[in-house]
N, CA, C and O of each residue as an XYZ file, in Angstrom:
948
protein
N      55.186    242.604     12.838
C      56.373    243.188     12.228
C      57.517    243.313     13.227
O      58.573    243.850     12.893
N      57.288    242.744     14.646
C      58.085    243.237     15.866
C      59.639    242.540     14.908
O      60.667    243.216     14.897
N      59.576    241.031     14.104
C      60.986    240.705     13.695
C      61.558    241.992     13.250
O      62.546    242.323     13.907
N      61.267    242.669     12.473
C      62.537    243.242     11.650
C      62.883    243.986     12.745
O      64.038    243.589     12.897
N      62.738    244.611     13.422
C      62.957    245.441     14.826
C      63.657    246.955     13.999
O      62.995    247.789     13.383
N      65.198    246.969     14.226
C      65.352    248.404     13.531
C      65.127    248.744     12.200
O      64.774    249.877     11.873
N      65.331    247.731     11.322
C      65.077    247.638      9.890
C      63.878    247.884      9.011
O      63.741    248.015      7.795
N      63.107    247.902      9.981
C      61.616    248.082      9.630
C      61.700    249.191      8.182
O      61.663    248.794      7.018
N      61.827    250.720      8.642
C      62.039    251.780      7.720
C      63.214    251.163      6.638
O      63.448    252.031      5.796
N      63.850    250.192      6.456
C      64.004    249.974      5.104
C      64.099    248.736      4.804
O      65.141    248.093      4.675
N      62.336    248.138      4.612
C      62.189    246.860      4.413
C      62.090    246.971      2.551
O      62.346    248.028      1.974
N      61.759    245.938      1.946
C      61.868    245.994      0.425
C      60.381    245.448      0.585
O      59.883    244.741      1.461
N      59.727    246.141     -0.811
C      58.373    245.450     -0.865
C      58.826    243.720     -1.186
O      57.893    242.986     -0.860
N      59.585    243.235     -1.535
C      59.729    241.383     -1.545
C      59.466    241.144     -0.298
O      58.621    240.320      0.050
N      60.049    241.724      0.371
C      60.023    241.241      2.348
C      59.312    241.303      2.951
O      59.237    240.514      3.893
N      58.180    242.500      2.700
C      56.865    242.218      3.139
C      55.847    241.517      2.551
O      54.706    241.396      2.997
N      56.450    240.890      1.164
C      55.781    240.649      0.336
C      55.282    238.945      1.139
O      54.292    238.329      1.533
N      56.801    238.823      0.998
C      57.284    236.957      1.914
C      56.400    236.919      3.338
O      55.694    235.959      3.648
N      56.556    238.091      4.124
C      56.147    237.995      5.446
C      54.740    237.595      5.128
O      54.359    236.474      5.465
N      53.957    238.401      4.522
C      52.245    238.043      4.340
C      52.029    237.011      3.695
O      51.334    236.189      4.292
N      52.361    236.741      2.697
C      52.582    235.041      2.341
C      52.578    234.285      3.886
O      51.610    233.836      4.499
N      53.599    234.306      4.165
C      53.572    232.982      5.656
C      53.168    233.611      6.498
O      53.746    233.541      7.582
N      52.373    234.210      6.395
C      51.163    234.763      7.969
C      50.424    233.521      7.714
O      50.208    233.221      6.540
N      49.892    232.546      8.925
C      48.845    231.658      8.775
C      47.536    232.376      9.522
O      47.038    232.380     10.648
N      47.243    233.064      8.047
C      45.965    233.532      8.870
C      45.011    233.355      6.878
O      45.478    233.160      5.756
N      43.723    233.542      7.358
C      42.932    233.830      5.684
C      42.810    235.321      5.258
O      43.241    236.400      5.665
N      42.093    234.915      4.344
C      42.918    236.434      3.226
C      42.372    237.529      3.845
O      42.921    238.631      3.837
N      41.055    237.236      4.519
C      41.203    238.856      5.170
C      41.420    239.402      6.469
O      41.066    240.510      6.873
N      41.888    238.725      6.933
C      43.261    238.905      8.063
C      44.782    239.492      7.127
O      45.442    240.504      7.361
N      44.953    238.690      6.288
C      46.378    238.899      5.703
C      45.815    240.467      4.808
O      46.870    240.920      4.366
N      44.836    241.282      4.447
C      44.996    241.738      4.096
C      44.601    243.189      5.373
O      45.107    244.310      5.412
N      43.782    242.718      6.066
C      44.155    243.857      7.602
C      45.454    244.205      7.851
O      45.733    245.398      7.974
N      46.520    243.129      7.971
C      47.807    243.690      8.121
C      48.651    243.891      7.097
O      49.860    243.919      7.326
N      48.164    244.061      5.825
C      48.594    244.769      4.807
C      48.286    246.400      5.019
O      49.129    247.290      4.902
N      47.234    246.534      5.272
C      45.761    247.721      4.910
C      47.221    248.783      6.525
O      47.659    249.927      6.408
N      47.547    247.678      7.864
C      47.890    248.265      9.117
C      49.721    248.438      8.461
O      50.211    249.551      8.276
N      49.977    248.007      8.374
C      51.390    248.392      7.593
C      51.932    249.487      6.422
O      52.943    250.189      6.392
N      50.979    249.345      5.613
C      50.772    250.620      4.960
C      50.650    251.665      5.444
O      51.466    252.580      5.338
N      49.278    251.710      6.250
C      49.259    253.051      7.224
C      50.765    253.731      7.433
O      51.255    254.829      7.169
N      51.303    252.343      8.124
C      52.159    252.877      8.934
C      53.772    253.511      8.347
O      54.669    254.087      8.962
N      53.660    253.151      7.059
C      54.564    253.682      6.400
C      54.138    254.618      5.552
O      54.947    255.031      4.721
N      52.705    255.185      5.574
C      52.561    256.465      5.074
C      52.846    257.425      5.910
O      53.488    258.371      5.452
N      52.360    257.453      7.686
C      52.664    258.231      8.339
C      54.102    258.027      8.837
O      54.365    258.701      9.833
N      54.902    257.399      8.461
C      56.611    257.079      8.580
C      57.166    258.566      7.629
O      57.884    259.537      7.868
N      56.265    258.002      6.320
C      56.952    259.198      5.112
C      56.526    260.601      5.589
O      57.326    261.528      5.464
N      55.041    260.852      6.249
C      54.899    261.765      7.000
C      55.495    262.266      7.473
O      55.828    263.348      6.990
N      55.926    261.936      8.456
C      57.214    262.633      9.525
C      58.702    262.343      9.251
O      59.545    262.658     10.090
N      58.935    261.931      8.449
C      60.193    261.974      7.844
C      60.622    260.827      8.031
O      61.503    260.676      7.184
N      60.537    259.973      8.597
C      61.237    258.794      8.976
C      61.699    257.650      7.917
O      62.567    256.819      8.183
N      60.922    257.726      6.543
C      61.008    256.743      5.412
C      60.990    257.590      4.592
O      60.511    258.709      4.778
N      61.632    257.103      3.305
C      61.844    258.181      1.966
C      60.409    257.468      1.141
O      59.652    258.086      0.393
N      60.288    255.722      1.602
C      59.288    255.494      0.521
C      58.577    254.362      1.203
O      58.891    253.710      2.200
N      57.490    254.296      0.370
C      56.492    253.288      1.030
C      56.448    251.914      0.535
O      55.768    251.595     -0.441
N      57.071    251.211      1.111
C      57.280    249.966      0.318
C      56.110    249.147     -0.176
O      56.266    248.334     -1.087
N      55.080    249.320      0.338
C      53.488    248.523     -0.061
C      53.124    249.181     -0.726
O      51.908    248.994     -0.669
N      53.400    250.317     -1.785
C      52.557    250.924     -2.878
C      53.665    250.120     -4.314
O      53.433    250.416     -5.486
N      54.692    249.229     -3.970
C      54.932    247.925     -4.768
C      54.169    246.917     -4.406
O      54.660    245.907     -4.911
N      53.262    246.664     -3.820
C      52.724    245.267     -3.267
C      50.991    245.433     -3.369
O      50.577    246.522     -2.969
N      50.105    244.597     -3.794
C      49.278    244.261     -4.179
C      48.231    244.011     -2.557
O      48.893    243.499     -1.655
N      46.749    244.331     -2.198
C      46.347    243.523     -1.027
C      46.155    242.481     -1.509
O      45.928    242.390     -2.716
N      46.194    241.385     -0.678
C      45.854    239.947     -0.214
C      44.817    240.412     -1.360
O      44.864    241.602     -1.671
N      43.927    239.617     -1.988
C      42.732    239.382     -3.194
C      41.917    238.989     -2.008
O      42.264    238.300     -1.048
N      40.607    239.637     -2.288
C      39.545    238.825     -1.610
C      38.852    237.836     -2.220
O      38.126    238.081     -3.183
N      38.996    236.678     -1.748
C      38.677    235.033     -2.208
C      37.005    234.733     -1.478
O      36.711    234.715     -0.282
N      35.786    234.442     -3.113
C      34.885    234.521     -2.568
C      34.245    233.313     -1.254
O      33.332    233.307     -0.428
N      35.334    232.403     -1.680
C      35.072    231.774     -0.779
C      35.645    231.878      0.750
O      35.846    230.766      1.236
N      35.872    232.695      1.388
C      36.332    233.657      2.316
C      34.565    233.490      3.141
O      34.547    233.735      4.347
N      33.590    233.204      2.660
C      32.412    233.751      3.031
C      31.545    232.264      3.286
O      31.036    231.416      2.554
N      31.737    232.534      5.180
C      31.328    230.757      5.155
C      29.719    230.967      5.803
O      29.474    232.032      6.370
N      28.827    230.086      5.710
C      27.817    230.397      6.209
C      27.336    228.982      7.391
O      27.611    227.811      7.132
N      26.711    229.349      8.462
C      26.291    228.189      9.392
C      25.157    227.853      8.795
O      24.551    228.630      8.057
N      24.728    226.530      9.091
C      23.623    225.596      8.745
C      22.590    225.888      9.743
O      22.877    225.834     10.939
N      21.276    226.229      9.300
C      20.599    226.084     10.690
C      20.456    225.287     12.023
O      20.052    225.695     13.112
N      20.996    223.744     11.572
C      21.199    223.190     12.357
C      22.588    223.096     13.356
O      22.880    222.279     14.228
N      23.170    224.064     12.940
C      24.863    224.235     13.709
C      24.472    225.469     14.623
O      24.783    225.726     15.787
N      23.585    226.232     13.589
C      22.946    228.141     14.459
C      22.183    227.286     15.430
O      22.697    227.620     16.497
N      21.439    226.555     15.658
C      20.438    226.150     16.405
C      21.600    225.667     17.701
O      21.778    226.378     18.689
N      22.303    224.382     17.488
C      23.117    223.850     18.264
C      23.948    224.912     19.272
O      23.910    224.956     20.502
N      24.707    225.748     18.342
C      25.437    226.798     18.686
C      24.527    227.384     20.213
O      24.651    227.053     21.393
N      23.821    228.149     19.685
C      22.250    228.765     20.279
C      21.982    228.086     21.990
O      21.995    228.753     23.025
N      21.780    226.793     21.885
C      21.253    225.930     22.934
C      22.421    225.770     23.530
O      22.340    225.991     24.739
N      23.851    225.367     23.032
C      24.769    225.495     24.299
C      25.104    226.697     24.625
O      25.402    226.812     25.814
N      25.183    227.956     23.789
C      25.510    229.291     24.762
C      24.388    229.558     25.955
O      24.696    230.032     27.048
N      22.917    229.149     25.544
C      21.957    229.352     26.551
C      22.338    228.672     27.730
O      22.495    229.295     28.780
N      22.501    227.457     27.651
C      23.197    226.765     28.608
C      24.028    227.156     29.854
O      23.950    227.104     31.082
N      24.927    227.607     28.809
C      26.860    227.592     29.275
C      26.367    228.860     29.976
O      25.971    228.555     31.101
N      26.236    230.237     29.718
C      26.143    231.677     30.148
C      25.375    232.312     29.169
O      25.699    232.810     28.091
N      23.843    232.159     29.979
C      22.783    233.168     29.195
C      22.923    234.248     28.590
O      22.426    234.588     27.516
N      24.051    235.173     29.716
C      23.810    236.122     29.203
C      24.794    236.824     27.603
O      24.813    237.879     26.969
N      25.456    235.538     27.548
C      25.971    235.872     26.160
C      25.617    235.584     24.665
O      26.270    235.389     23.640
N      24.158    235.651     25.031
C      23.356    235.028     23.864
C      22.759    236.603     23.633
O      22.175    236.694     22.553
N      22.783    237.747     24.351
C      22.454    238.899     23.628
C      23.215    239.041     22.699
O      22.769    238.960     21.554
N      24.745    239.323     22.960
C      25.789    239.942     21.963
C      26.061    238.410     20.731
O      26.613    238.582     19.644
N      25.612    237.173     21.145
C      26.097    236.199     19.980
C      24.742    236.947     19.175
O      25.015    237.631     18.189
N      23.378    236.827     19.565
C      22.599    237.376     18.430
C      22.530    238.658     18.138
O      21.627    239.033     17.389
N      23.481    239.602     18.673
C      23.471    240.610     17.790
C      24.394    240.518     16.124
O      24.219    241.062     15.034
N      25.508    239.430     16.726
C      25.719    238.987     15.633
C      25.061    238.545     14.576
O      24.768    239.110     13.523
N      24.784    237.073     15.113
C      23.772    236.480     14.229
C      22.468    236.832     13.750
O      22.062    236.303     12.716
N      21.669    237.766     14.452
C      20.327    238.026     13.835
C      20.453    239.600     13.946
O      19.579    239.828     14.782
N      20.896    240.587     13.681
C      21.665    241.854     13.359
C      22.684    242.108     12.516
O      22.861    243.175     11.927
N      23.714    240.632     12.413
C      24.851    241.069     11.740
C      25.661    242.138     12.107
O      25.883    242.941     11.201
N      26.110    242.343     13.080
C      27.287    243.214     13.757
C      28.355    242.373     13.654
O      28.516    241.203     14.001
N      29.126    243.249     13.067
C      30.242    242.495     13.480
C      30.810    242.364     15.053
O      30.579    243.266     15.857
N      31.482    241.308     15.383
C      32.082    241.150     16.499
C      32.626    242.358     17.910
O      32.351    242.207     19.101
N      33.441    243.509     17.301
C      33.515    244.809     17.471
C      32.829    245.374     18.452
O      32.964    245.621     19.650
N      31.660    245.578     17.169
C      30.341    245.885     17.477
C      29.601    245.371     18.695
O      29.315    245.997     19.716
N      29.409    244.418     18.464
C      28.247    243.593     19.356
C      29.450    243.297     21.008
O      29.103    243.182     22.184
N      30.421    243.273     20.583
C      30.855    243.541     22.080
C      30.787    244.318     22.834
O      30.699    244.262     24.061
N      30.838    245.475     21.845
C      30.827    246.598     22.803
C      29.877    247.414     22.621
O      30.342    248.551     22.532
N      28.305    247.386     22.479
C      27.024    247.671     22.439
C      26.878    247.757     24.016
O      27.214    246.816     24.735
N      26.233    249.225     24.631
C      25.422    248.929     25.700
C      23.905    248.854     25.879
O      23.256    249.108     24.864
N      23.350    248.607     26.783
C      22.107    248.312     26.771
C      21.311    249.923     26.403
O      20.224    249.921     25.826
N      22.016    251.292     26.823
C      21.786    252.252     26.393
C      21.529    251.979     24.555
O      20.820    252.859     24.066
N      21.893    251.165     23.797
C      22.241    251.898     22.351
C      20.695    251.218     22.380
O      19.705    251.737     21.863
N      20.714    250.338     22.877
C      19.169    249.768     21.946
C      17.803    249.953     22.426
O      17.467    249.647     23.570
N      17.017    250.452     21.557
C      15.630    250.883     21.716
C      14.790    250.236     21.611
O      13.988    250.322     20.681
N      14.705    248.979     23.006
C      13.779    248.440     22.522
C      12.052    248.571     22.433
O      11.305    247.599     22.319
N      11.671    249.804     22.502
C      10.156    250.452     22.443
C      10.259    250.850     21.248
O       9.093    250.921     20.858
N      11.015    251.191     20.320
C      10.645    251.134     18.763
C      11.708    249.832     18.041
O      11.786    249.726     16.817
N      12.402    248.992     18.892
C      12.984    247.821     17.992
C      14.301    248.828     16.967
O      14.509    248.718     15.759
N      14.803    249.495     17.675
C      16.087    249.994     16.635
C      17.151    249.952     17.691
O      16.991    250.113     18.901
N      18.434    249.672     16.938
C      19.743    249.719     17.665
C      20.664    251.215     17.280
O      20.775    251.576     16.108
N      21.290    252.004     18.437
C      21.714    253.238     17.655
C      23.842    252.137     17.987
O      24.333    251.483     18.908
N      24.299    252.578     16.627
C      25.399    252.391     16.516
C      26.482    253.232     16.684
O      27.186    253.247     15.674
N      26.917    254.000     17.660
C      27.991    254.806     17.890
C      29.162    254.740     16.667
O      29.386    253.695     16.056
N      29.852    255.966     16.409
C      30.616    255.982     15.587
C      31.796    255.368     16.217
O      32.290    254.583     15.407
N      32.496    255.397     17.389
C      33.361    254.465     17.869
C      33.662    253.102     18.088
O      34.705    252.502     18.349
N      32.196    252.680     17.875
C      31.987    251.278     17.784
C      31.655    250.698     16.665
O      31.035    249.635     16.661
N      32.140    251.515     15.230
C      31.855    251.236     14.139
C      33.040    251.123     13.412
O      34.024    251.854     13.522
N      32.871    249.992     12.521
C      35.005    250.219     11.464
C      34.260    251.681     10.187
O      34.947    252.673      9.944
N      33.413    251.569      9.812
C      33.251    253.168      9.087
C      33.366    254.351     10.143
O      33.674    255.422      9.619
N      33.203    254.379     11.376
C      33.308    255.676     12.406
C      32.258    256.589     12.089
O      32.436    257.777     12.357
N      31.197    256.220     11.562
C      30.174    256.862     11.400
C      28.828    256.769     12.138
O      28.343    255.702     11.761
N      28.192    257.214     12.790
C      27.251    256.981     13.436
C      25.748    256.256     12.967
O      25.245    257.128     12.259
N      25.149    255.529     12.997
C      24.193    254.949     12.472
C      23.527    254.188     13.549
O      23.728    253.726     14.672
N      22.380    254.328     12.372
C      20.739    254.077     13.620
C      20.203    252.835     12.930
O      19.794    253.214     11.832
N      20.022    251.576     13.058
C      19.315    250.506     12.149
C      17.993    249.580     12.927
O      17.956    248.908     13.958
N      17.405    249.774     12.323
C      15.902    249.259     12.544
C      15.405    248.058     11.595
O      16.108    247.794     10.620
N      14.313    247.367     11.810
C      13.676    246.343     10.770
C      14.195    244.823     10.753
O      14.115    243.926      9.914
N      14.856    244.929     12.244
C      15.690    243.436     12.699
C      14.918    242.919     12.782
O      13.787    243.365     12.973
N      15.221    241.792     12.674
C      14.270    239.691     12.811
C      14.003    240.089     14.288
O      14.590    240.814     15.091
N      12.735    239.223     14.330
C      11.795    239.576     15.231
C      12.682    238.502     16.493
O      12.515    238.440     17.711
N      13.639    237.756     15.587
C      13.951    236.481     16.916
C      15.013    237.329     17.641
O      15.063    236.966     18.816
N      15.821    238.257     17.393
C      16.765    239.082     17.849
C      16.153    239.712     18.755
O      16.982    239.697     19.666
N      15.213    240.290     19.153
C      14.453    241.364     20.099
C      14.118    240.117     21.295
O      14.890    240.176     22.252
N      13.170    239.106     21.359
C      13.373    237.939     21.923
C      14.291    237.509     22.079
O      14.098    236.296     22.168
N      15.698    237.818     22.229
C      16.927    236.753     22.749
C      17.586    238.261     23.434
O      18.468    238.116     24.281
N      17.239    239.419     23.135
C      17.828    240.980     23.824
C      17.024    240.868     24.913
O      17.611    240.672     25.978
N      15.285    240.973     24.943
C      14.414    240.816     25.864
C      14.646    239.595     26.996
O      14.445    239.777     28.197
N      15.092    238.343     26.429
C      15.277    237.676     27.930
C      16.641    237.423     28.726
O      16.893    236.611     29.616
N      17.474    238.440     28.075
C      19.001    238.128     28.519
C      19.201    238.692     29.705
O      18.767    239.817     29.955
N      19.681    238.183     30.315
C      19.796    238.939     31.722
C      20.941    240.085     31.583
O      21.819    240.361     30.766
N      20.357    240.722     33.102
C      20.681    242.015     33.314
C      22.587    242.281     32.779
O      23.045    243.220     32.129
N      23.452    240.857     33.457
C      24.498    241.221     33.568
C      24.978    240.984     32.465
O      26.208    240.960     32.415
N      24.214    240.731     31.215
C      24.840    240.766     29.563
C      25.778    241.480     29.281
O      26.759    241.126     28.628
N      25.466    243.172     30.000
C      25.448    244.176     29.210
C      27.080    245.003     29.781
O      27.712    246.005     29.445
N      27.273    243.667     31.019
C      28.399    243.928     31.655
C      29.436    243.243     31.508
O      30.367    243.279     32.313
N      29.415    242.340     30.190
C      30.736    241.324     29.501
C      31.687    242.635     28.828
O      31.357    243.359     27.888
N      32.590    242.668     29.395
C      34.058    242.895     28.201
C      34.304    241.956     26.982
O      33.877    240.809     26.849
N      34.985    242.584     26.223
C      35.206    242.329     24.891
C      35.795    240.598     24.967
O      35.307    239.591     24.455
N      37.057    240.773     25.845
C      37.638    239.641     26.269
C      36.909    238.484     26.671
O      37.121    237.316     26.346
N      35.629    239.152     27.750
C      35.419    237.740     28.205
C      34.048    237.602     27.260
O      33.794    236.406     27.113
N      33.257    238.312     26.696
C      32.659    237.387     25.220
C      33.286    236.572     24.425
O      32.877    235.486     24.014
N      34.268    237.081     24.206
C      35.048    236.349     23.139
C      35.437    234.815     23.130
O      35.495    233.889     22.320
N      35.721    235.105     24.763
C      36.224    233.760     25.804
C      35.084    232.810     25.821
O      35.188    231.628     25.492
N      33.531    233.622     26.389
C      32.683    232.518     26.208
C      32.340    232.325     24.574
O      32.084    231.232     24.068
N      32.370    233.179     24.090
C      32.058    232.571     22.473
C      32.450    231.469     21.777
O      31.885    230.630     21.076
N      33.819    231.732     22.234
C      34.618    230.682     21.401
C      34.452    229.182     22.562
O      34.526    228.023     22.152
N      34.258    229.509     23.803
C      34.054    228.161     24.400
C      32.445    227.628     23.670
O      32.335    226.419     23.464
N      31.614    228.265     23.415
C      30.462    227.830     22.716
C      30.406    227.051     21.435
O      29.736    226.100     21.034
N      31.326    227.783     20.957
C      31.650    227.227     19.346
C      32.095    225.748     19.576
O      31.580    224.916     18.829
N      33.154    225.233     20.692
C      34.000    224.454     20.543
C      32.612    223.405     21.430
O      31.962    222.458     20.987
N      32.583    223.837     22.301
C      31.478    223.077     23.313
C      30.340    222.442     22.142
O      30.042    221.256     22.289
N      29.900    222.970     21.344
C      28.668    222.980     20.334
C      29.362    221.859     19.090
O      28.811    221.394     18.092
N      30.046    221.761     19.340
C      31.378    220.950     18.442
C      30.878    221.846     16.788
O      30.678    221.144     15.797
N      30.726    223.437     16.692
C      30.669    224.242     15.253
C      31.737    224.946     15.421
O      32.115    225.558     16.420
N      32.307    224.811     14.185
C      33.439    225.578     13.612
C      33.422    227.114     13.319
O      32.575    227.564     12.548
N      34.014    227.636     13.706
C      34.158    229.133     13.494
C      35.020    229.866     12.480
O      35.780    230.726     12.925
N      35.001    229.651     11.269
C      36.176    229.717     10.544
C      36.348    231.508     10.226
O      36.917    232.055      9.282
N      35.593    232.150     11.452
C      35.739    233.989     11.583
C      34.619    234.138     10.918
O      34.006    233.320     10.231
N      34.240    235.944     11.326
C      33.150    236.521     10.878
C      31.571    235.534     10.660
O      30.528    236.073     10.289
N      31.684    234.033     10.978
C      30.624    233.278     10.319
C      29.249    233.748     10.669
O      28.281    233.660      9.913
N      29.238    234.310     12.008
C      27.649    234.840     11.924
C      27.161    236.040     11.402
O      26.088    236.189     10.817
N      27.910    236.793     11.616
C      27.927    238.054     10.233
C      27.562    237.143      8.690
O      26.635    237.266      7.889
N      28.339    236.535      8.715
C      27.822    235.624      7.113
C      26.839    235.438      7.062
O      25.929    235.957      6.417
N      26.906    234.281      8.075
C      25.258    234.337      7.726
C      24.364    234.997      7.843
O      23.504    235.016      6.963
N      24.275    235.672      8.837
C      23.432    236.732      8.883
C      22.610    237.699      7.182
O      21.540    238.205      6.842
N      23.996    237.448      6.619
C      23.979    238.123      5.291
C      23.534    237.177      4.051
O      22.939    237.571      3.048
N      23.888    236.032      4.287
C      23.279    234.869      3.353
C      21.948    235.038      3.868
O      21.258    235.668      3.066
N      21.398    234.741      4.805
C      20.050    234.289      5.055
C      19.213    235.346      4.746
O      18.214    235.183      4.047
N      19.583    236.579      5.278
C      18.937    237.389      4.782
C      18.354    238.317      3.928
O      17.388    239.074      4.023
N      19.492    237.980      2.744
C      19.005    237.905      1.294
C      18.260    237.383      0.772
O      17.433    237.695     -0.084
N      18.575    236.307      1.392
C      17.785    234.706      0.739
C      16.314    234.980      1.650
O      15.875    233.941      2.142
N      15.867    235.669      1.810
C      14.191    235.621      2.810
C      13.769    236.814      2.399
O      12.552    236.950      2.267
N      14.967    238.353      1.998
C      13.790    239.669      1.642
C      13.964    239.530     -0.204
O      13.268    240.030     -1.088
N      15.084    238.716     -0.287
C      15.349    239.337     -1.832
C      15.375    240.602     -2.162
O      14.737    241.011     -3.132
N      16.185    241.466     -1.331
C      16.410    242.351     -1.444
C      17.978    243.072     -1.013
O      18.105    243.622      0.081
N      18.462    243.038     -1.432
C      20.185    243.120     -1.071
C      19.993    244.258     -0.759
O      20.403    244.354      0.398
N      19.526    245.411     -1.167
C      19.297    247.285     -0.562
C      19.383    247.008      0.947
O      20.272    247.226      1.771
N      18.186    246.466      1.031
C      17.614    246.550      2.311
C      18.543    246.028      3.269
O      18.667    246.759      4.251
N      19.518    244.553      3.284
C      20.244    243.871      3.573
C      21.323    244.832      4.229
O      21.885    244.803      5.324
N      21.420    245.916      2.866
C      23.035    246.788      3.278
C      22.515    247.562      4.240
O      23.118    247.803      5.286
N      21.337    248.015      3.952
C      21.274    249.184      5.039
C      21.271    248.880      6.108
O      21.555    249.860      6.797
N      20.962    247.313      7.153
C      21.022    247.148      8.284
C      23.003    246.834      7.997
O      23.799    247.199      8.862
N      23.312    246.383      7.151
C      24.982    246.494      7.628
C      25.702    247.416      7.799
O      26.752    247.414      8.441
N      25.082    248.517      7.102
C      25.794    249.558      7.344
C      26.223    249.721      6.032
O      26.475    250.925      6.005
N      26.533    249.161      4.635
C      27.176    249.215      3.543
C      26.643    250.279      2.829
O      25.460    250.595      2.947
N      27.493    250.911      2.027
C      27.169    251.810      1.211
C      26.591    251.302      0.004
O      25.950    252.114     -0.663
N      26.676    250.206     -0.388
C      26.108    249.837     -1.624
C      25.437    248.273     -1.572
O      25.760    247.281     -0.919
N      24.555    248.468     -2.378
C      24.499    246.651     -1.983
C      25.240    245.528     -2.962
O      24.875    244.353     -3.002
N      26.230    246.019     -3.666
C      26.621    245.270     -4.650
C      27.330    243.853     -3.893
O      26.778    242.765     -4.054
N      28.650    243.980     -3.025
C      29.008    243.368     -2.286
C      28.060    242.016     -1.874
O      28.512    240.878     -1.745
N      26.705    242.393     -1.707
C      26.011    241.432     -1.281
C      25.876    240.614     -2.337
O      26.187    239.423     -2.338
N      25.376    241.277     -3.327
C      25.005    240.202     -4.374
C      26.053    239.385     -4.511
O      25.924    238.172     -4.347
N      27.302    239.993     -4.850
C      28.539    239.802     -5.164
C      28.914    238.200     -4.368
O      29.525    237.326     -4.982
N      28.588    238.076     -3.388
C      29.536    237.163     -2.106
C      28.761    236.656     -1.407
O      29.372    235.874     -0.678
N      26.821    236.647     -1.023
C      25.897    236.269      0.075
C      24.825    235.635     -0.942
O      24.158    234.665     -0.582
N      24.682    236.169     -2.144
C      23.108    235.820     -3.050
C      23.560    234.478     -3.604
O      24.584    234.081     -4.161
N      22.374    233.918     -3.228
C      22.234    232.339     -3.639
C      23.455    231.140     -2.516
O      23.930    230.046     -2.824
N      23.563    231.678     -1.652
C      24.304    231.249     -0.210
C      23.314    230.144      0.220
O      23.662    228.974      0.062
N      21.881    230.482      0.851
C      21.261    230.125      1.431
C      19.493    230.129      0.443
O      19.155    230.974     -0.385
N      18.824    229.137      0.819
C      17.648    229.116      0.797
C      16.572    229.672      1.333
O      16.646    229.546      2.555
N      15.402    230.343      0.942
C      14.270    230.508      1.773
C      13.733    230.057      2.441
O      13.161    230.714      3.310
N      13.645    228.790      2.384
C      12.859    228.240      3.745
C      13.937    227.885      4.789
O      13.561    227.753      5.953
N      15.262    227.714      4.482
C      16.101    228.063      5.317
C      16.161    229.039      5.811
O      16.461    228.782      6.976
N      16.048    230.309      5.667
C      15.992    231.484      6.029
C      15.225    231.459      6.981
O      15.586    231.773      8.115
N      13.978    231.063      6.669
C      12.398    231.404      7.134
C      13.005    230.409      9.060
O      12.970    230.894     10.190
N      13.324    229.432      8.754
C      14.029    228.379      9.452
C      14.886    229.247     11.039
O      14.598    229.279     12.235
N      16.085    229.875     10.138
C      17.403    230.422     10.748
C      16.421    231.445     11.663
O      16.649    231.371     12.871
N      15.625    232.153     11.361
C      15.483    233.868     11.799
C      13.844    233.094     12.531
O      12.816    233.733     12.753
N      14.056    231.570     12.779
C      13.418    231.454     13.922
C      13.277    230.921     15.106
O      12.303    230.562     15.766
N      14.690    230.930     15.309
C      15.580    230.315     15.829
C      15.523    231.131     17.494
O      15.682    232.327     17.248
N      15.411    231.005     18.561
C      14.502    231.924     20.111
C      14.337    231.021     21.048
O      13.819    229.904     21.045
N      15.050    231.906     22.162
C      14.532    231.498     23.030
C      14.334    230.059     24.129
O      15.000    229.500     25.000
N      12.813    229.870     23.380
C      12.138    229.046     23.847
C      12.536    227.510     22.441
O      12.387    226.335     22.774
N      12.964    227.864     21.156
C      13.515    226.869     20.510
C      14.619    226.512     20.717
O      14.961    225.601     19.962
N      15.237    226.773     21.305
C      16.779    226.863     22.003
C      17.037    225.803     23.100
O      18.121    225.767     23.682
């Protein structure tokens, strides 16, 4: 929003309407900085600074189900073998993604404190969560504990930045596409597709409901794909 500079406090909902239109980003990016703009003109009207909120004329971005991409086992596998490669130790936080489903956030900024591995549960700090709620999740794929167990020591000492840095050099190195959130996806396709159970699914995401899942992950992926993905370690790597 830095263009409008002073004008900001009296933009027209058309103008923000235009701006999110030509954001080149996908819909749920364009609708984060809907969701961050709003904010910011509620607490504008807050303190006096705006008489009105111009995004309570404006609609969020629609979430488009196809928004929800999933990796092939054979791209998770590929992926997998060049991060082992490239820098071991960023194959803890890629599979907390991928075989946990954390989002990105998350799994960056996990320390080796949160996870228990003598009962196999991860505790999730409320600061390191987009709900800000604290949560404890257990009943992870057995290949996730095997890729935490052999990561070396200095995993646990990557910044946000430089995961990100090797991540995305992995993706590109691996010649797989990252079109955002994808191992969270999958994570969520596959693992429907192996408990048949979407409950269970939410509760390691953290979701309050499991509808969402059905909604956007069920019938994504196959079972023996599944069976496939979540065995994916290590020593197959």
């Amino acid at each position: 929003m830095q263009q409008f500079d002073e004008r900001t406090l009296d933009l027209t909902p058309s103008e923000i309407r235009e701006w999110l239109n030509a954001l080149p980003f996908g819909e749920v990016t364009k609708r984060n900085h809907y969701k961050r703009v709003r904010a910011f003109f509620t607490w504008a009207r807050m303190e006096g600074l705006a008489t009105v909120n111009p995004c309570e004329g404006i609609r969020s971005p629609a979430r488009e189900v196809d928004d929800v991409s999933v990796l092939s086992v054979e791209d998770t596998a590929k992926l997998f073998k060049t991060a082992n490669k490239l820098r071991p130790q960023m194959c803890a936080r890629l599979a907390l993604e991928a075989f946990a489903g954390l989002r990105f956030s998350s799994a960056a900024r996990l320390v080796k404190a949160d996870v228990n591995f003598a009962d196999k549960g991860i505790t999730l700090p409320a600061a390191k969560l987009k709900t800000r709620k604290r949560h404890y999740i257990d009943g992870l794929p057995e290949n996730l504990w095997k890729w935490l167990r052999t990561t070396p020591e200095e995993a646990w000492a990557l910044t946000e930045r430089q995961y990100l840095a090797l991540k995305s050099e992995a993706f590109r190195l691996a010649g797989v596409r990252n079109p955002g959130n994808v191992l969270r996806h999958s994570f969520c396709s596959y693992h429907v597709a192996m408990h048949k159970d979407a409950a269970r699914t939410a509760v390691i995401l953290c979701h309050a409901s499991p509808s969402t899942l059905y909604q956007h992950y069920k019938g994504r992926a196959t079972a023996s794909d599944a069976t496939r993905y979540f065995e994916i370690s290590p020593s197959r790597a």
